[in-house]
PDB file as gemmi writes it, atoms N, CA and C in Angstrom:
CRYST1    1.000    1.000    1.000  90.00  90.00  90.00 P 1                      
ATOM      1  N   UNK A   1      97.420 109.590  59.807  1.00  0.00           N  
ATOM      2  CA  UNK A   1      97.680 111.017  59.736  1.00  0.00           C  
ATOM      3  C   UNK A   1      97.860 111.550  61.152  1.00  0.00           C  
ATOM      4  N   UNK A   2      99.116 112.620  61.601  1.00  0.00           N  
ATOM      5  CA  UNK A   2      99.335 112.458  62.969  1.00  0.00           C  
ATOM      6  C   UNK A   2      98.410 113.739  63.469  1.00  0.00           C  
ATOM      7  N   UNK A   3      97.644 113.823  64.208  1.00  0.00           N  
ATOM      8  CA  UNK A   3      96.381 114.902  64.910  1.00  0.00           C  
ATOM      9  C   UNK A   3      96.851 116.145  64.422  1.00  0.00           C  
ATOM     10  N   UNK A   4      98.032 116.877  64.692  1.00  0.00           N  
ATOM     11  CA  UNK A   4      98.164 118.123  64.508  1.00  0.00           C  
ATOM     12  C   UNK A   4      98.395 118.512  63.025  1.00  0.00           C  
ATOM     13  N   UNK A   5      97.802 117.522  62.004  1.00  0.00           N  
ATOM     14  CA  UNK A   5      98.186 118.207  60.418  1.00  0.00           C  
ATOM     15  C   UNK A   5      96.636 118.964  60.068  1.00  0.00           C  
ATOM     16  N   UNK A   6      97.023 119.930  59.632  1.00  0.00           N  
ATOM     17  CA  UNK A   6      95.943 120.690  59.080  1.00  0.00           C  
ATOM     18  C   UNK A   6      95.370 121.653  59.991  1.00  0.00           C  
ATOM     19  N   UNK A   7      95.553 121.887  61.232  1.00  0.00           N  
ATOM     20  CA  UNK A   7      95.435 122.870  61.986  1.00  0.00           C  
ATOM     21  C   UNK A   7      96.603 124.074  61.682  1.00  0.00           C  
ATOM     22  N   UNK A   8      96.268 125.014  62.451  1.00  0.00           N  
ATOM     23  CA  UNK A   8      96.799 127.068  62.440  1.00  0.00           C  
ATOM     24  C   UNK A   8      98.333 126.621  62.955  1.00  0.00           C  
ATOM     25  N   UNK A   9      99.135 127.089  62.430  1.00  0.00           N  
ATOM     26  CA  UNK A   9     100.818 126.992  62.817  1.00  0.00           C  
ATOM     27  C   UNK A   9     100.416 127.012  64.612  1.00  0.00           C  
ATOM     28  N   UNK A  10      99.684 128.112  64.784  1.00  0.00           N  
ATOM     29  CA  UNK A  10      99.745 128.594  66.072  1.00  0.00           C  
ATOM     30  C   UNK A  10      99.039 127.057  67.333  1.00  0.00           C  
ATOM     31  N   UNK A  11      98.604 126.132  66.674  1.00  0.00           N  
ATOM     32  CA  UNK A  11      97.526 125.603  67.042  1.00  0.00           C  
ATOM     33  C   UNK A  11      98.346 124.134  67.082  1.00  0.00           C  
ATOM     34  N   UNK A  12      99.277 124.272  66.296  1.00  0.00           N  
ATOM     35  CA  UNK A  12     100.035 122.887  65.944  1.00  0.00           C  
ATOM     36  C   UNK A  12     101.101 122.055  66.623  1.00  0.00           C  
ATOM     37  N   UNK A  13     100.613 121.674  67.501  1.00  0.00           N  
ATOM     38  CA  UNK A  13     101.539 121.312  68.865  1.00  0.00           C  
ATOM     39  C   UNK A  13     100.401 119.947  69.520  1.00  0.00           C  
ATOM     40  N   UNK A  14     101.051 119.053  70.049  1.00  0.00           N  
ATOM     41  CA  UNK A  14     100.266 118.162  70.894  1.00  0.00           C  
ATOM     42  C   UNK A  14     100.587 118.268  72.047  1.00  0.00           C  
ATOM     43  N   UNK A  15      99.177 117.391  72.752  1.00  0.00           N  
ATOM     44  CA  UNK A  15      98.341 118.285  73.862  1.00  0.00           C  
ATOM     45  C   UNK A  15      99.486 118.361  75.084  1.00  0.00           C  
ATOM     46  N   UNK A  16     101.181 117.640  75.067  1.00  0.00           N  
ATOM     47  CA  UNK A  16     101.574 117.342  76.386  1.00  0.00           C  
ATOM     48  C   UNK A  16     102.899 118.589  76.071  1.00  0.00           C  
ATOM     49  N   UNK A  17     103.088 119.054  74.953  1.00  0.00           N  
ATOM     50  CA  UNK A  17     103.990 120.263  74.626  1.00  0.00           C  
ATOM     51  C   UNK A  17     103.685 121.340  75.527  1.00  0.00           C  
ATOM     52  N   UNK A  18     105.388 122.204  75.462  1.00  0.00           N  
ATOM     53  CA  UNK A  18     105.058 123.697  76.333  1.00  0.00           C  
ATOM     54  C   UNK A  18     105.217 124.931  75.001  1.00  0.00           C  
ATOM     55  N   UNK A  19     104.921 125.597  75.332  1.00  0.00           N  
ATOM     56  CA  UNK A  19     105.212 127.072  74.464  1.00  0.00           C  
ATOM     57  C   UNK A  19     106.026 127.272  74.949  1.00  0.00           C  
ATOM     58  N   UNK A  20     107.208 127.976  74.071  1.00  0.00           N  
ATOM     59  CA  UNK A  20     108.606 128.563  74.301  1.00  0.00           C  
ATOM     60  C   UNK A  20     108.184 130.075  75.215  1.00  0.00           C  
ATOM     61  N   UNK A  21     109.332 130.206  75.903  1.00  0.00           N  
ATOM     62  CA  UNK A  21     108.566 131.367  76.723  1.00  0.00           C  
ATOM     63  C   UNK A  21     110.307 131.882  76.818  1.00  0.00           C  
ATOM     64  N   UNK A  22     110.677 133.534  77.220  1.00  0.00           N  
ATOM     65  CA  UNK A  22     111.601 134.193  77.917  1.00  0.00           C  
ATOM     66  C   UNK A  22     111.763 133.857  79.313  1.00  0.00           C  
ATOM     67  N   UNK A  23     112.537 134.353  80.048  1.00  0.00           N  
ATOM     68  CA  UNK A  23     113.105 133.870  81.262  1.00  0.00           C  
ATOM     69  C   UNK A  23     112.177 134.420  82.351  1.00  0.00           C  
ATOM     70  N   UNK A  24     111.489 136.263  81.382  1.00  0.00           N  
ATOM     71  CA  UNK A  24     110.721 136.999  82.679  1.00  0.00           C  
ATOM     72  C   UNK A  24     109.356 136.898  81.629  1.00  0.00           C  
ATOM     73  N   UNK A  25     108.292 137.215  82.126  1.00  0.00           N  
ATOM     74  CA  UNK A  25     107.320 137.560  81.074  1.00  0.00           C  
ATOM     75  C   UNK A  25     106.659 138.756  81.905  1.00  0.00           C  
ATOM     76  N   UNK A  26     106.196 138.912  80.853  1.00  0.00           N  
ATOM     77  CA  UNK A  26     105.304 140.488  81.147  1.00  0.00           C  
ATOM     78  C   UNK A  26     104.052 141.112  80.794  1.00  0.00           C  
ATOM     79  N   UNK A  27     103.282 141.428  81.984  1.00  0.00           N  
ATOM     80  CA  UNK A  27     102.119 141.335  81.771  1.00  0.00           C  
ATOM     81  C   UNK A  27     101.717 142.908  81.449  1.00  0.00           C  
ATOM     82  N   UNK A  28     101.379 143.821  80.701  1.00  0.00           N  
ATOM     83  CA  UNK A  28     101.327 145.308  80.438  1.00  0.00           C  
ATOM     84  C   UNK A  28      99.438 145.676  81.329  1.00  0.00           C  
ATOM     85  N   UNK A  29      99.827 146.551  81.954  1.00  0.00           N  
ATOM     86  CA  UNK A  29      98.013 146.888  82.539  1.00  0.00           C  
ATOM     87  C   UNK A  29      98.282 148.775  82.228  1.00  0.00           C  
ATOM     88  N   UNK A  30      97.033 148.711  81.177  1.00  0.00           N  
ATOM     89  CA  UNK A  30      96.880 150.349  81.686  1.00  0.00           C  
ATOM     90  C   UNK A  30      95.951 150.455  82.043  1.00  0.00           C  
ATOM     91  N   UNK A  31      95.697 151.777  82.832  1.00  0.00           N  
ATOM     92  CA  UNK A  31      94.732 152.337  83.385  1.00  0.00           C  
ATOM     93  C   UNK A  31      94.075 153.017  82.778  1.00  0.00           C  
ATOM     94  N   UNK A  32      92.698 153.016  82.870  1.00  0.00           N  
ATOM     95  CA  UNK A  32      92.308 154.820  81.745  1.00  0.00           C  
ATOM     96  C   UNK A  32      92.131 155.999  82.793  1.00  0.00           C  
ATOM     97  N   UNK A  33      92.454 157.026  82.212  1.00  0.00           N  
ATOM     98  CA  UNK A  33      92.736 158.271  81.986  1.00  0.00           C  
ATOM     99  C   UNK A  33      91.604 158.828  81.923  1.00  0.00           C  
ATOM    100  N   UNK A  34      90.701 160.189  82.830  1.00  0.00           N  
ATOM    101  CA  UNK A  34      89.933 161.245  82.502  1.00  0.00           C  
ATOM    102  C   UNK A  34      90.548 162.176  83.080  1.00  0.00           C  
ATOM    103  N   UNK A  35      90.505 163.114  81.354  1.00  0.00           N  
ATOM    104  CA  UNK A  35      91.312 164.902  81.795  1.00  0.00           C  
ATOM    105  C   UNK A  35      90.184 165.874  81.616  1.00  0.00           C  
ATOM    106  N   UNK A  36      89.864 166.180  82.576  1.00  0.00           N  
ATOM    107  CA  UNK A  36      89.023 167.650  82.577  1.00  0.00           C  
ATOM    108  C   UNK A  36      89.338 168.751  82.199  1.00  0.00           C  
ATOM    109  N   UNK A  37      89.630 169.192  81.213  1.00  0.00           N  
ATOM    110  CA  UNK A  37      90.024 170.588  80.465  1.00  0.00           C  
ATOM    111  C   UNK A  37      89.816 171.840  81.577  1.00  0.00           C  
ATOM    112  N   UNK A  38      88.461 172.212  81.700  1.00  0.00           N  
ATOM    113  CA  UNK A  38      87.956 173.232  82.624  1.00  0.00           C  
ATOM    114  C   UNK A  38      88.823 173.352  84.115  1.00  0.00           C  
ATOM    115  N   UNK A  39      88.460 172.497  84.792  1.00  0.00           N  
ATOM    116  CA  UNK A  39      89.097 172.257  86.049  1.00  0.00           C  
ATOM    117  C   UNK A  39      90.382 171.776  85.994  1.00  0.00           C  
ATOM    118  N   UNK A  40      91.186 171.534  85.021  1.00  0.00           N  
ATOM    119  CA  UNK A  40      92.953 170.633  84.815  1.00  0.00           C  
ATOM    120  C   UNK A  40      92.775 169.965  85.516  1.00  0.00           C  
ATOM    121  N   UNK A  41      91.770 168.784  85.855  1.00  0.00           N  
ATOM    122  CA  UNK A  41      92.411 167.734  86.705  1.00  0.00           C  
ATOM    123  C   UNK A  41      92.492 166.388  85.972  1.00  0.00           C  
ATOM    124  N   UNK A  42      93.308 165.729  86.260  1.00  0.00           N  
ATOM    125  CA  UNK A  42      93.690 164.140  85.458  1.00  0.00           C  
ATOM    126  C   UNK A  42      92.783 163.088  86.578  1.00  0.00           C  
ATOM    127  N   UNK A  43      91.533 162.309  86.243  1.00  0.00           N  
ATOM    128  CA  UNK A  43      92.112 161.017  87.498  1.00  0.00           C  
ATOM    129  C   UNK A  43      92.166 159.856  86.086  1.00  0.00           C  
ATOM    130  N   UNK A  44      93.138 159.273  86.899  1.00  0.00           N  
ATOM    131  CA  UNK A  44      93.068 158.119  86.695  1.00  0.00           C  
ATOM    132  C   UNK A  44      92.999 156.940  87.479  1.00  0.00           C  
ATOM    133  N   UNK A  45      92.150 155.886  86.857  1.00  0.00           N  
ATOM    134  CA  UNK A  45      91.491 154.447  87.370  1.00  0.00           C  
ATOM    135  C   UNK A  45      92.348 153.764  87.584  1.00  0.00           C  
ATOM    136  N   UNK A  46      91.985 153.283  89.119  1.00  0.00           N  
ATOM    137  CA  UNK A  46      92.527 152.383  89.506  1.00  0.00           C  
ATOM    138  C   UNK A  46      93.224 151.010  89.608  1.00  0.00           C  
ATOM    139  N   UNK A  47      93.994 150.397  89.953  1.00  0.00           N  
ATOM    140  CA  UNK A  47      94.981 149.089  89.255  1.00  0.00           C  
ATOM    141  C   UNK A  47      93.779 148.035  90.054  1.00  0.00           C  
ATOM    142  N   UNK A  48      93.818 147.229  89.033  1.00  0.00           N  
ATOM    143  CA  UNK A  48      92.756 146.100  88.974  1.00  0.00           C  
ATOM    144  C   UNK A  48      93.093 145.360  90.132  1.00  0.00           C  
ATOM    145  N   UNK A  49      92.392 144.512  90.903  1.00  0.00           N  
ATOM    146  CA  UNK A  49      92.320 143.886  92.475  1.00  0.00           C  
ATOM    147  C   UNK A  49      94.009 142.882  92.000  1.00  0.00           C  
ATOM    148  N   UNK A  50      94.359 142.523  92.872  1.00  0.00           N  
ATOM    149  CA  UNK A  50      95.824 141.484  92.703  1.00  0.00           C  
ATOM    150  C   UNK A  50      96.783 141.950  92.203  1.00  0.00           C  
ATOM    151  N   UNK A  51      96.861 143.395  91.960  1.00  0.00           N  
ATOM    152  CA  UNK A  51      98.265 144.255  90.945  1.00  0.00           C  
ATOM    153  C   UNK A  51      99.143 144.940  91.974  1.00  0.00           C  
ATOM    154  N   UNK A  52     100.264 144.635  92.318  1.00  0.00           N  
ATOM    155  CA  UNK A  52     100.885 145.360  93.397  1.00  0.00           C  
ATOM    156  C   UNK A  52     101.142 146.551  92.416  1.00  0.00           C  
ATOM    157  N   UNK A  53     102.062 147.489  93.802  1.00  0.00           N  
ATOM    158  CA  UNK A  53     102.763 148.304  92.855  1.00  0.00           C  
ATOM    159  C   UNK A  53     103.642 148.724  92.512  1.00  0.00           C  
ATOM    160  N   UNK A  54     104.506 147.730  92.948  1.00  0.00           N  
ATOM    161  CA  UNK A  54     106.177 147.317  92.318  1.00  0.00           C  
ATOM    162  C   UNK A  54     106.074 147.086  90.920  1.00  0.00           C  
ATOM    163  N   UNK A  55     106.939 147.408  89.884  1.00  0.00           N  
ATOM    164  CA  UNK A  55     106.750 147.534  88.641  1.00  0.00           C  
ATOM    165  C   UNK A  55     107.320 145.858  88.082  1.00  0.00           C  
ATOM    166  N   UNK A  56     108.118 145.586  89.008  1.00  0.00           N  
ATOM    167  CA  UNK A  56     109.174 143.811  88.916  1.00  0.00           C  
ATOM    168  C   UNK A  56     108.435 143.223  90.280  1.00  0.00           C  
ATOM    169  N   UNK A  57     108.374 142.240  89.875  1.00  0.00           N  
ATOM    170  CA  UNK A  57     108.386 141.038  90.781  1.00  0.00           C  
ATOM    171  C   UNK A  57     109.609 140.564  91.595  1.00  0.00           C  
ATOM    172  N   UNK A  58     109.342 140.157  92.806  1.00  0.00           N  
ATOM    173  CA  UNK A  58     110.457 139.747  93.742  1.00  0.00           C  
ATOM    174  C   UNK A  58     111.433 139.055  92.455  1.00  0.00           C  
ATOM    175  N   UNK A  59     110.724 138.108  91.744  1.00  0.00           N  
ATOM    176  CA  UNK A  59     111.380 136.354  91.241  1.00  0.00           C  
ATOM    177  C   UNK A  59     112.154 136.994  89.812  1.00  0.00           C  
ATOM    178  N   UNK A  60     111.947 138.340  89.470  1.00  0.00           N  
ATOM    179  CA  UNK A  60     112.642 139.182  88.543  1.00  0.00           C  
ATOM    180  C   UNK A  60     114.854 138.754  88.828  1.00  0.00           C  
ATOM    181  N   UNK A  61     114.607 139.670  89.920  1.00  0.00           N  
ATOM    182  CA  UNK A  61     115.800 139.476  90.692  1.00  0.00           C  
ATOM    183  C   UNK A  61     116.682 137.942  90.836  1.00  0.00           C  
ATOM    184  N   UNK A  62     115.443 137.261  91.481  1.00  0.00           N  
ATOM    185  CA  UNK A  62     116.229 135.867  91.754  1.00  0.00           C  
ATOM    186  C   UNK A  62     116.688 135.525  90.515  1.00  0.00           C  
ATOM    187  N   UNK A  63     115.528 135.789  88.856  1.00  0.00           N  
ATOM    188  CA  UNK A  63     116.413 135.007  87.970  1.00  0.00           C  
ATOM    189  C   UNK A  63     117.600 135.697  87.335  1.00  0.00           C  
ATOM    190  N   UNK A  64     117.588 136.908  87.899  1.00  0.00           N  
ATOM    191  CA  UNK A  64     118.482 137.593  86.973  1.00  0.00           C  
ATOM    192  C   UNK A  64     119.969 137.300  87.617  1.00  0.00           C  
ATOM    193  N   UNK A  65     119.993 137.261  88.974  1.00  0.00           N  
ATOM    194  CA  UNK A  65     120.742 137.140  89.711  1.00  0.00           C  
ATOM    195  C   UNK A  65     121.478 135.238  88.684  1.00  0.00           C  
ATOM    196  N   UNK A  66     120.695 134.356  88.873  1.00  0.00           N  
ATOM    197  CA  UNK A  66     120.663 133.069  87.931  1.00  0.00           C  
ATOM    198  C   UNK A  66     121.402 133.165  87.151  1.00  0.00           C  
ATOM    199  N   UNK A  67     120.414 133.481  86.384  1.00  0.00           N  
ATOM    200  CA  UNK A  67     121.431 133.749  84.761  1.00  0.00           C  
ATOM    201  C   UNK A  67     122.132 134.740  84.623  1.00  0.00           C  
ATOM    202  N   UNK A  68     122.633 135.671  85.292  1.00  0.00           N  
ATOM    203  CA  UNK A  68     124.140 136.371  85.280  1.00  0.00           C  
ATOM    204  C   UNK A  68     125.101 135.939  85.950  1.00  0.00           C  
ATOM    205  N   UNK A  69     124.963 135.937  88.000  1.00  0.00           N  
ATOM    206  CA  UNK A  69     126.123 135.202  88.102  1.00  0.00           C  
ATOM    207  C   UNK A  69     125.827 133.700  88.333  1.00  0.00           C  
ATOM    208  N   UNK A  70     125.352 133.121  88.422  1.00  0.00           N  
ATOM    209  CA  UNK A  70     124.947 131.649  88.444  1.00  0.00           C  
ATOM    210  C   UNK A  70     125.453 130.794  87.009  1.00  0.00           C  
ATOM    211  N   UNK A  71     124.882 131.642  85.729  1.00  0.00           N  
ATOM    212  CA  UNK A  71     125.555 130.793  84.961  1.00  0.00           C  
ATOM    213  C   UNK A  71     126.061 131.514  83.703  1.00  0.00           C  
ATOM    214  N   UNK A  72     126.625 132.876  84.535  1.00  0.00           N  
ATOM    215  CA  UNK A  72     127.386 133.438  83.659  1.00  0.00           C  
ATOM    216  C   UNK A  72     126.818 134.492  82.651  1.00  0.00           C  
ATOM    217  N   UNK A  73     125.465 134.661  82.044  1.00  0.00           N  
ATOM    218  CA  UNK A  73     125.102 134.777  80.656  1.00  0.00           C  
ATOM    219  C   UNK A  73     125.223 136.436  81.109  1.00  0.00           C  
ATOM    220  N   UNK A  74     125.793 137.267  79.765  1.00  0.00           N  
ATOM    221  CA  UNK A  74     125.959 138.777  79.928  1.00  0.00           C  
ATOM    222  C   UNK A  74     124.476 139.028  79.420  1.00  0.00           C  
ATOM    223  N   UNK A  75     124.653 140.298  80.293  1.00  0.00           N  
ATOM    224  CA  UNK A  75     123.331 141.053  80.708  1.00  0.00           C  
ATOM    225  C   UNK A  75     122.606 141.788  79.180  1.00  0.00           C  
ATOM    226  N   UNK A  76     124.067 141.663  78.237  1.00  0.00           N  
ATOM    227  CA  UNK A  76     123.465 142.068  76.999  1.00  0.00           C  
ATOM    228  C   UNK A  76     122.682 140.953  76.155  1.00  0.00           C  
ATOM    229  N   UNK A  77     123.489 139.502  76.296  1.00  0.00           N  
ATOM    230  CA  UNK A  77     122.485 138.562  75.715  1.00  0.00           C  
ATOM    231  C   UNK A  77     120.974 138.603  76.386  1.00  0.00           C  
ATOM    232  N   UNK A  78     121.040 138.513  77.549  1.00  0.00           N  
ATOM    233  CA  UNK A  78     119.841 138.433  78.555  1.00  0.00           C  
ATOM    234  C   UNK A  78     118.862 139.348  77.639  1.00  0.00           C  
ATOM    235  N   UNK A  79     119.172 140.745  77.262  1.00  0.00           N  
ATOM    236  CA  UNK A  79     118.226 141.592  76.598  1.00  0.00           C  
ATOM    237  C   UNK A  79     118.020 141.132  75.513  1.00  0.00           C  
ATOM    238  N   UNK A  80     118.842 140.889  74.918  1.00  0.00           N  
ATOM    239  CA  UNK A  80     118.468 140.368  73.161  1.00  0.00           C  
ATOM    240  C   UNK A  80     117.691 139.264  73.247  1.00  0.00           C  
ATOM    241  N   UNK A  81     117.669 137.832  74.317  1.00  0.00           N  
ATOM    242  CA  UNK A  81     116.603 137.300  74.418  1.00  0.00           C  
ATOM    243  C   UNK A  81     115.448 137.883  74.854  1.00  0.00           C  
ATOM    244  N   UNK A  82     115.496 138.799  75.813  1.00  0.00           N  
ATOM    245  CA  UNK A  82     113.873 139.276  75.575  1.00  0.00           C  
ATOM    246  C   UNK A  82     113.485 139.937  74.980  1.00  0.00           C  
ATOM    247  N   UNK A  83     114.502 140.764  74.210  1.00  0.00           N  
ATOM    248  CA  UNK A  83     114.069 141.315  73.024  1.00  0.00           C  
ATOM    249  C   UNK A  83     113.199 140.839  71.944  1.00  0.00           C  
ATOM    250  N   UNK A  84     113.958 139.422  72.048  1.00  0.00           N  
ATOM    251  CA  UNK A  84     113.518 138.132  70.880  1.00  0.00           C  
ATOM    252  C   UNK A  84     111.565 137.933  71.248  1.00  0.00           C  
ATOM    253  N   UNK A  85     111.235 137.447  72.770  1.00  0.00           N  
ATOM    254  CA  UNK A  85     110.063 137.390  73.139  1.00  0.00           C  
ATOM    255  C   UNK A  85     109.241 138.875  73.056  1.00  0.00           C  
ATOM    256  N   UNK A  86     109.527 139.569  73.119  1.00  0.00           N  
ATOM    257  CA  UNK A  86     109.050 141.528  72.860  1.00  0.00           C  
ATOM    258  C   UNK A  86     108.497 141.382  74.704  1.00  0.00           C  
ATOM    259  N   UNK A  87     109.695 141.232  74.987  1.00  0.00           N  
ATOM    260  CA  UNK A  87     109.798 142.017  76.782  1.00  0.00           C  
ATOM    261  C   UNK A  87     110.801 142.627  76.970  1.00  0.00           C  
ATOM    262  N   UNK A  88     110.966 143.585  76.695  1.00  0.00           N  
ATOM    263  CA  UNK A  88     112.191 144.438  76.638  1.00  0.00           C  
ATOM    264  C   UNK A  88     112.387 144.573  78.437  1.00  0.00           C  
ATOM    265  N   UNK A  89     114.050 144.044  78.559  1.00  0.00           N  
ATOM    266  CA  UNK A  89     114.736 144.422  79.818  1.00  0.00           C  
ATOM    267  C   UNK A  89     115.615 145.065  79.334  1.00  0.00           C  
ATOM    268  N   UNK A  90     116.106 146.208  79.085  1.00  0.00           N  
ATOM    269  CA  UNK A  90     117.795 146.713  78.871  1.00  0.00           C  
ATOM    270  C   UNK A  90     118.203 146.357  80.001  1.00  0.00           C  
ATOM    271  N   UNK A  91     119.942 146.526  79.514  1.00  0.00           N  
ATOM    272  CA  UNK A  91     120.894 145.992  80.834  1.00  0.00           C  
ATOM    273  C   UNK A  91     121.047 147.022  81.703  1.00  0.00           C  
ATOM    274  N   UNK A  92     120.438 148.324  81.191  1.00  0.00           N  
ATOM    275  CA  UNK A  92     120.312 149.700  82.551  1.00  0.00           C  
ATOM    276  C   UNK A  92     119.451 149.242  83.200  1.00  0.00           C  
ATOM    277  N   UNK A  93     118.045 148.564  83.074  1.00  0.00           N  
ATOM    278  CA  UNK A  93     117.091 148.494  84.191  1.00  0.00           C  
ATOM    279  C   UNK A  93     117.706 146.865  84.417  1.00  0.00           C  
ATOM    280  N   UNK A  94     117.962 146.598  84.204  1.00  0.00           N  
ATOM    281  CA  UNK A  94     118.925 144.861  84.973  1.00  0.00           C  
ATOM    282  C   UNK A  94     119.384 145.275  86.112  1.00  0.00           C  
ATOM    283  N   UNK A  95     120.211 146.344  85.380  1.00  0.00           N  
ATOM    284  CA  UNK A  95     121.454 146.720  86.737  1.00  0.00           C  
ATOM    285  C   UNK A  95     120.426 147.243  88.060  1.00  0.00           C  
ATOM    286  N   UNK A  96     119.758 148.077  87.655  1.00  0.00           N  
ATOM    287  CA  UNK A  96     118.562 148.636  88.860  1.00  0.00           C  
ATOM    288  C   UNK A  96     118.414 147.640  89.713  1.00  0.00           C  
ATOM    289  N   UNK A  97     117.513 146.693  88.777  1.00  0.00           N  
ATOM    290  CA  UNK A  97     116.863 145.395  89.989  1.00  0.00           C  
ATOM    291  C   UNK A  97     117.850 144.832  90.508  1.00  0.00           C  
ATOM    292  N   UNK A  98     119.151 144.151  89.738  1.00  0.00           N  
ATOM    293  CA  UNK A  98     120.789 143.778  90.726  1.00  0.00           C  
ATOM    294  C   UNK A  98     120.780 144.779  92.138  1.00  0.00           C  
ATOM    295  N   UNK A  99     120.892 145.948  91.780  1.00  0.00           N  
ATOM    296  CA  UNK A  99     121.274 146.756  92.692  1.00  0.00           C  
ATOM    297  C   UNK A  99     120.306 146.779  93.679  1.00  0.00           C  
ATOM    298  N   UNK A 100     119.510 147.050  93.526  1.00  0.00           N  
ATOM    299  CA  UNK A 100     117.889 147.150  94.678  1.00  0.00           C  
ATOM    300  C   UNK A 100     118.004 145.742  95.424  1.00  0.00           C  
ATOM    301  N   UNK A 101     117.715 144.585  94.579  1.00  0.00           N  
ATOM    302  CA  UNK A 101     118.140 143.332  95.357  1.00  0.00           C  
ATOM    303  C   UNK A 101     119.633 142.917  96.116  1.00  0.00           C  
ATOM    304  N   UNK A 102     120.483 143.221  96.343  1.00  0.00           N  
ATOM    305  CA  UNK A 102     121.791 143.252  96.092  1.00  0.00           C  
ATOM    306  C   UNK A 102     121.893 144.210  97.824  1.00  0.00           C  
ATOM    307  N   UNK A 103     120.828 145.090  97.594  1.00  0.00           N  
ATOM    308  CA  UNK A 103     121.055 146.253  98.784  1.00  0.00           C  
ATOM    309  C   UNK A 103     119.914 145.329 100.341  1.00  0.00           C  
ATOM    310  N   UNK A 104     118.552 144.269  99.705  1.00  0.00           N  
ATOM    311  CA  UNK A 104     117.976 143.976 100.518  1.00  0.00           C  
ATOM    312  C   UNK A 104     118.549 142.583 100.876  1.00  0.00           C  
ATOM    313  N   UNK A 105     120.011 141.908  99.846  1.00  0.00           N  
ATOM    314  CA  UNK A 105     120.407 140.624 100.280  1.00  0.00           C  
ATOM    315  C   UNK A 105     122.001 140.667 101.340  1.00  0.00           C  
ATOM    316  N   UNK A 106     121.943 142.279 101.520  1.00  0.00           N  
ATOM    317  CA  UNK A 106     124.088 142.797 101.921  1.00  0.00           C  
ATOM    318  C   UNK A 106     123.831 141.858 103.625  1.00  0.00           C  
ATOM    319  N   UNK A 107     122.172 141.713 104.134  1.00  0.00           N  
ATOM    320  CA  UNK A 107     122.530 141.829 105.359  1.00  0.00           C  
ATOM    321  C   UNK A 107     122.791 139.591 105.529  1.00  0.00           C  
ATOM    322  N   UNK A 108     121.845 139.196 104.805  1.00  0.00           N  
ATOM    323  CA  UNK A 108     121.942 137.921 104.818  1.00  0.00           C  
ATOM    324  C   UNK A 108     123.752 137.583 104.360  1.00  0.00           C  
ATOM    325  N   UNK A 109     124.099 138.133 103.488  1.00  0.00           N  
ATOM    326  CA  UNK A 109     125.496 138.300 103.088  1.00  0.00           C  
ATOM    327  C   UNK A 109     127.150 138.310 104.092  1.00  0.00           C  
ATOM    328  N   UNK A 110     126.545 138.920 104.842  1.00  0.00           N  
ATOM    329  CA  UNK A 110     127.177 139.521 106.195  1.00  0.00           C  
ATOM    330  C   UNK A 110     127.013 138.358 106.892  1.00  0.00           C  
ATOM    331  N   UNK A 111     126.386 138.188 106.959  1.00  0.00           N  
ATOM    332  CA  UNK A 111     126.037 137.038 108.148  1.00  0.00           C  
ATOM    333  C   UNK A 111     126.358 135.505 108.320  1.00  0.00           C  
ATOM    334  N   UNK A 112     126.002 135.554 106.876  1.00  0.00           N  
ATOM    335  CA  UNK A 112     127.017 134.189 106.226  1.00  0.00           C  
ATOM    336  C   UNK A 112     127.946 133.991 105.940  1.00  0.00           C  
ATOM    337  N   UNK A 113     128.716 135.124 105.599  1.00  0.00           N  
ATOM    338  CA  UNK A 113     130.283 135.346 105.443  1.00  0.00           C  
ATOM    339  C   UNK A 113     131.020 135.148 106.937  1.00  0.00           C  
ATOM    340  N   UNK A 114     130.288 135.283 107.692  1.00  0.00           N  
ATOM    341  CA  UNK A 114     130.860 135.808 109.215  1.00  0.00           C  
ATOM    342  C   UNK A 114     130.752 134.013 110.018  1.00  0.00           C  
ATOM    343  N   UNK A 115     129.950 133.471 109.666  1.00  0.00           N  
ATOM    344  CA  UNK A 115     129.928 131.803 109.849  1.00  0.00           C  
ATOM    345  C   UNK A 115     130.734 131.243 109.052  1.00  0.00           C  
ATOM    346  N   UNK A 116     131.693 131.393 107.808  1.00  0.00           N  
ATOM    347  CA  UNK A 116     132.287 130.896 107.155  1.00  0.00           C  
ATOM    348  C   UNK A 116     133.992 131.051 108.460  1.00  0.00           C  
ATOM    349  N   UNK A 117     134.403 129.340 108.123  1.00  0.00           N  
ATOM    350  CA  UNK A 117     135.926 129.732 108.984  1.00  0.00           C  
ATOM    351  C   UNK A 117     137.055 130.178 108.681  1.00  0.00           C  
ATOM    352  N   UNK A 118     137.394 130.954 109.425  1.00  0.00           N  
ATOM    353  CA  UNK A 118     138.749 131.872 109.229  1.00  0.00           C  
ATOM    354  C   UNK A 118     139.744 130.777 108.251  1.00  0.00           C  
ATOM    355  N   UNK A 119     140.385 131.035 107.211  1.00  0.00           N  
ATOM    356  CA  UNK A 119     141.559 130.767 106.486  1.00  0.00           C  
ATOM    357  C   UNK A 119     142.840 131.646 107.179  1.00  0.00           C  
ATOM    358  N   UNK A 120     144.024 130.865 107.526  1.00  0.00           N  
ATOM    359  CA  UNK A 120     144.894 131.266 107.671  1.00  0.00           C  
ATOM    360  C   UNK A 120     146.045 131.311 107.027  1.00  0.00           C  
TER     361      UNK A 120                                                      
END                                                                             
């Protein structure tokens, strides 16, 4: 009988398998919230030790950059797969991180273009 019969669907995998995963994953943190009625003031608690406060990760960019122009895949499939995992990227906030990265890679860009030799 092979080990994984009779265990939880979730559970049913041997020990050298990976879990299927999306391209980005996403980790959700909230903060709590105290609103003082009397005085209107909101605070809210602080982001737990190791949480920057960029909302994407540098490695967001690199893969998106990947799998759009690297190997083509449109920015609408890209969403419907993470749609599929429940990490929602729309292709409006794609374009953001393209663009933001795109603006901190123009100068490396330049520079390498400019070492490439003249075609005549």
């Amino acid at each position: 009988m092979p080990q994984w019969q009779g265990l939880s669907s979730k559970r049913a995998r041997h020990d050298g398998a990976r879990e299927g995963r999306g391209a980005f994953r996403g980790d959700g943190i909230r903060t709590g919230t105290l609103a003082l009625q009397p005085v209107r003031e909101v605070f809210t608690a602080p982001a737990p030790d190791g949480v920057g406060l960029e909302k994407y990760d540098e490695t967001v960019a690199a893969m998106l950059g990947m799998l759009r122009y690297g190997s083509g895949l449109p920015m609408h499939r890209i969403q419907k797969l993470q749609h599929g995992f429940r990490i929602p990227l729309p292709v409006s906030t794609q374009w953001e991180i393209l663009l933001e990265a795109a603006g901190l890679l123009l100068p490396a860009h330049v520079e390498l273009a400019s070492r490439l030799p003249r075609v005549r």
